[in-house]
N, C-alpha and C positions, 0 to 999 in steps of 0.2 A: 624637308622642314615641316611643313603641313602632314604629315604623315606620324612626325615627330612630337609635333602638337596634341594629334588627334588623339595618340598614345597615352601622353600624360592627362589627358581630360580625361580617359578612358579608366583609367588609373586612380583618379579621383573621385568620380564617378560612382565605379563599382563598391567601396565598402560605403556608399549612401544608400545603393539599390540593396544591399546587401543584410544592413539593418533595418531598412523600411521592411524589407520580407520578415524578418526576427520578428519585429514588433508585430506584424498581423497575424505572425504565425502563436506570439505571445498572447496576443489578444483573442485567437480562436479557444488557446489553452486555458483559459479564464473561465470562457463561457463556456465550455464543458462541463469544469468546474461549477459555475452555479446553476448547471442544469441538474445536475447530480445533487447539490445543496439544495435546494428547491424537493428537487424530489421528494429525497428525505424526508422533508417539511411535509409535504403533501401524503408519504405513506404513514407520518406519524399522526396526522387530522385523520385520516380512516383506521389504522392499526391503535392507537395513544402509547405506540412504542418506534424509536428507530428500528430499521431491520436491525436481527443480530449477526454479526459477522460470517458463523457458520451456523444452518438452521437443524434441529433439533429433529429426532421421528427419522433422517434420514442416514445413510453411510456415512459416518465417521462426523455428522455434523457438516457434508462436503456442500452443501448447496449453499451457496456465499451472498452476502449481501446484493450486487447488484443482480442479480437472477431475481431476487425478491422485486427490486426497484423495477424493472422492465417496463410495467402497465404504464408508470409515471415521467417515461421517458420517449414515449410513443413508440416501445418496441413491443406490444403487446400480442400480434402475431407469434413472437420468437418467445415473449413469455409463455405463449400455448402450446406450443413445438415441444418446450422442454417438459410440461407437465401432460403431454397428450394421452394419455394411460388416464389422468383423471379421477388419479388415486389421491386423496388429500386427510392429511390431519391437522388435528392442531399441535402445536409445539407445546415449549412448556408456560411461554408468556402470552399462549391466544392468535400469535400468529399463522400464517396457512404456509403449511410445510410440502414440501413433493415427495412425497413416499415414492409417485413412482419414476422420480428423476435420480439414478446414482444408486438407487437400493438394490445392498446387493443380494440378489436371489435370481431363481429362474425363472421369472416372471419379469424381469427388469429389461425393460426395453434394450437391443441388439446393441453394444458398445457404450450404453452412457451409464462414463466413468470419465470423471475430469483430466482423469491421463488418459484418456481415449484419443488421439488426434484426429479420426477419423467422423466421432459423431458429427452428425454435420451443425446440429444448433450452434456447438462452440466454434464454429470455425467461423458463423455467420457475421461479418464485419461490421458495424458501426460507427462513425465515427465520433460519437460522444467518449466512448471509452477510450479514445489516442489522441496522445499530446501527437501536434505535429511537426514541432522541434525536434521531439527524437526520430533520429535517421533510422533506426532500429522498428519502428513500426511499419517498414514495407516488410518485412522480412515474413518467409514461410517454409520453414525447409524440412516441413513434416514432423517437426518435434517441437519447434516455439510457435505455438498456433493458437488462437483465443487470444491474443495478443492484447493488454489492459495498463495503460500508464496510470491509473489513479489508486490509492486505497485508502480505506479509514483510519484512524488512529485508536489503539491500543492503550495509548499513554505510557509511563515511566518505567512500569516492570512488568516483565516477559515468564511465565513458567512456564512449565513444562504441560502440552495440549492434554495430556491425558492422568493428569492429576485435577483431579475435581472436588480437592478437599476445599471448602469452604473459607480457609483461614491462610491456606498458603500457596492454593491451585490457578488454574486460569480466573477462577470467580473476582481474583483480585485485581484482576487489569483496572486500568485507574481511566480510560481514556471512554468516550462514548461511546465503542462498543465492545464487544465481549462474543463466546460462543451460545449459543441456543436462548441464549436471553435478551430482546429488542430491549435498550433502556428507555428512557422516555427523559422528557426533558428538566424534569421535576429532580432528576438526580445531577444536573450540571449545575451544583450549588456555585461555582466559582463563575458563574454569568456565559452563555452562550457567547456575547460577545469577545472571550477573555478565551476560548474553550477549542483547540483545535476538533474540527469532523473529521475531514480529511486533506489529503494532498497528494502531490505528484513524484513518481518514480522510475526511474528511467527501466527500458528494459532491456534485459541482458543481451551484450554480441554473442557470448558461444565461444569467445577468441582462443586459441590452442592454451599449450605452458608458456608458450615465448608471447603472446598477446593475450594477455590477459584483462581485461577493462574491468574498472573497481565499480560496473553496473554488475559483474559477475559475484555471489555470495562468498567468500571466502572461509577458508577455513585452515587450520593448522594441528588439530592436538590439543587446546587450550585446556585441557582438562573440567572440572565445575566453577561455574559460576567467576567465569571470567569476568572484570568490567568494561567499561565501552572504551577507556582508555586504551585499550589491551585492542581493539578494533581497530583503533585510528593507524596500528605499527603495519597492519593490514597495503597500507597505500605504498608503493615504492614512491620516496621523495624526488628521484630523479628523473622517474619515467611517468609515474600517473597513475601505471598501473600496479594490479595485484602484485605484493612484494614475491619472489623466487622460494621466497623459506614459508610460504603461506599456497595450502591449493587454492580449487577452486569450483563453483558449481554453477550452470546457467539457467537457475530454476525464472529470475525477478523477468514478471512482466508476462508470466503464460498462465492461460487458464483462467478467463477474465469471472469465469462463474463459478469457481473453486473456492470454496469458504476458510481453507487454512490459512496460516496464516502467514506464511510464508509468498503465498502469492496473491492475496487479497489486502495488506497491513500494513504501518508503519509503526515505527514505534518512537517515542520522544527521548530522546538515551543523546544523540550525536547533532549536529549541525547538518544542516543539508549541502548537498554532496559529498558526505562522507562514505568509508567504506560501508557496505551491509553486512556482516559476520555470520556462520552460524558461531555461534558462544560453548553450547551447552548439549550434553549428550549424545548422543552418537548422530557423528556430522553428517554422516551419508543418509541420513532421516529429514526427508521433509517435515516431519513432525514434532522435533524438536525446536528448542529454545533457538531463536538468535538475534541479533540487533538488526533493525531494518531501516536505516536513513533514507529519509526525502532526498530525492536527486532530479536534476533535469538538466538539458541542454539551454536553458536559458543564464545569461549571463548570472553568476555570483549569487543563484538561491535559488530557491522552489516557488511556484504557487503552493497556496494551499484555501480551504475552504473554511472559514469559523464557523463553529454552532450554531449562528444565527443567518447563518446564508451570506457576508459579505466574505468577499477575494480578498486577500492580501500574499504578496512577495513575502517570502521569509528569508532572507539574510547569510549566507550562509559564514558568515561572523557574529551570529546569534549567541550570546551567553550562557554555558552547558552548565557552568555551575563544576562540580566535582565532579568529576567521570572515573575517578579510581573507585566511588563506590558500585558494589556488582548489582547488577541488574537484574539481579533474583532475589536483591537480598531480602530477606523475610522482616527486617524492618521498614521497606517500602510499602508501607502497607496505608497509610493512614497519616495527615498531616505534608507538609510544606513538598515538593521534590526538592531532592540533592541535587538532581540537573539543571538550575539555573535554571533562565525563561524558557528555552524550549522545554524544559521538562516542566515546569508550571502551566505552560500553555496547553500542554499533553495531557494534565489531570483534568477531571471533570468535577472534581470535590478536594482538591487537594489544599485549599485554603491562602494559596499564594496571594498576594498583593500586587498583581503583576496588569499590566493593557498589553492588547496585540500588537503589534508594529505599527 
């Protein structure tokens, strides 16, 4: 009988200890978050620009925004590791670029290339950059290494990384940051407060065809300029995971210093936890287009960071607005997002009339 008792107290019990861990594990995930927001703030009082996503002067643009942030987060050691060559330029907006971090020539330090596994700066752990809700950041099995739950926001529409036409290229991302250009604050006419920075993203299991987990990129065939609608058929309704008639790729969550966008970005297109897609050009391309939704292991939504340095939860019944339009389309360019509040919350000038949550 006492045995029987002890049971069900035990029983009872456990999902209290269960979410008191949740919540301090939510509460860690916070403060990463406005360590990273802060930062920000702090590189834009010495630079008068956020970092830019991917830095300019170097390979492919690959050295990513938190590799810039390091000094401001007291990883400044590991920010000298990476540039220890102590080769520097300026970019094209005045910031200080690593010529000799990634560049690729024969002068370029033994391995560092952000697909490198082996360099050892990337592999260097901190825990600022991991949510600890996701069970997926123990993991290291020599290909998901540099392991990074956070990334910036892009905003509403996504092109293609290597189109740099002015009018329809990467230049138009709507969100605070961009490639090789730090914005500054002067361009979040829709108030810092109103303005996502960044937020959280779960990182990929790796799971085979028969487990496949919708932290995995998905892909199908979709042909051009699919819209985010077209993403969401991505989820199998029954299982959770990646639907049978959709592959699949384990890129989200590696290569925490990698300025693509694909493993540094989010984009405002979808609801958090939705699926993350490649959309657009040839899917077996990191460098290509795709949708990248906020995700995390914390109940029904994301952290994420506003412009102005405060935390809030985002919802993942957040209002998308239209998702049948495509997420390249050459009329997102200017004026309202089509995606409802998350896509208004993702512009930095897009003129909505919208508060944060």
């Amino acid at each position: 009988m006492v045995i029987a008792i002890i049971g069900v107290l035990i029983a009872l019990l456990l999902p209290a200890v269960q979410a008191a861990r949740e919540a301090a594990r939510r509460m860690q995930c916070t403060n990463h978050l406005k360590q990273l927001a802060l930062a920000c703030h702090n590189y834009h009082d010495v630079c008068k620009t956020l970092p830019p996503m991917g830095c300019a002067g170097v390979y492919d643009d690959r050295v990513g925004w938190l590799a810039m942030l390091l000094p401001y987060i007291e990883q400044t050691p590991l920010y000298q590791s990476l540039n220890s060559a102590g080769t520097t330029e300026n970019s094209v907006d005045g910031t200080t670029t690593f010529l000799a971090f990634w560049t690729v020539s024969s002068s370029s330090p033994p391995g560092a290339r952000p697909w490198d596994a082996n360099y050892k700066p990337m592999r260097t752990r901190f825990s600022t950059r991991l949510c600890p809700s996701d069970p997926n950041i123990v993991q290291d099995d020599g290909t998901r290494v540099g392991l990074l739950s956070y990334r910036v926001c892009l905003g509403d529409k996504i092109s293609a990384w290597g189109d740099n036409n002015i009018n329809t290229g990467w230049r138009t991302w709507r969100g605070c940051f961009t490639r090789q250009k730090g914005r500054n604050f002067s361009f979040i006419t829709d108030g810092t407060s109103n303005t996502l920075l960044m937020g959280e993203m779960l990182i990929a299991s790796g799971g085979s065809n028969n487990n496949r987990e919708i932290t995995d990129y998905a892909h199908s065939g979709p042909g051009s300029q699919a819209p985010p609608s077209r993403c969401l058929t991505a989820r199998d309704a029954a299982t959770g995971m990646i639907a049978s008639s959709w592959s699949s790729v384990s890129w989200s969550g590696r290569r925490w210093a990698d300025g693509l966008h694909q493993y540094s970005a989010f984009t405002a297109h979808l609801p958090p936890n939705s699926p993350s897609c490649k959309m657009y050009g040839n899917e077996t391309s990191d460098a290509n287009d795709s949708i990248l939704s906020l995700s995390s292991r914390h109940s029904s939504g994301a952290n994420v960071a506003m412009a102005d340095g405060a935390i809030v939860f985002l919802s993942q019944t957040i209002n998308c607005g239209d998702m049948s339009r495509t997420a390249t389309d050459t009329n997102i360019l200017t004026g309202e997002s089509p995606y409802g509040i998350i896509g208004a919350l993702g512009t930095a000038n897009g003129k909505e009339n919208v508060s944060r949550p």
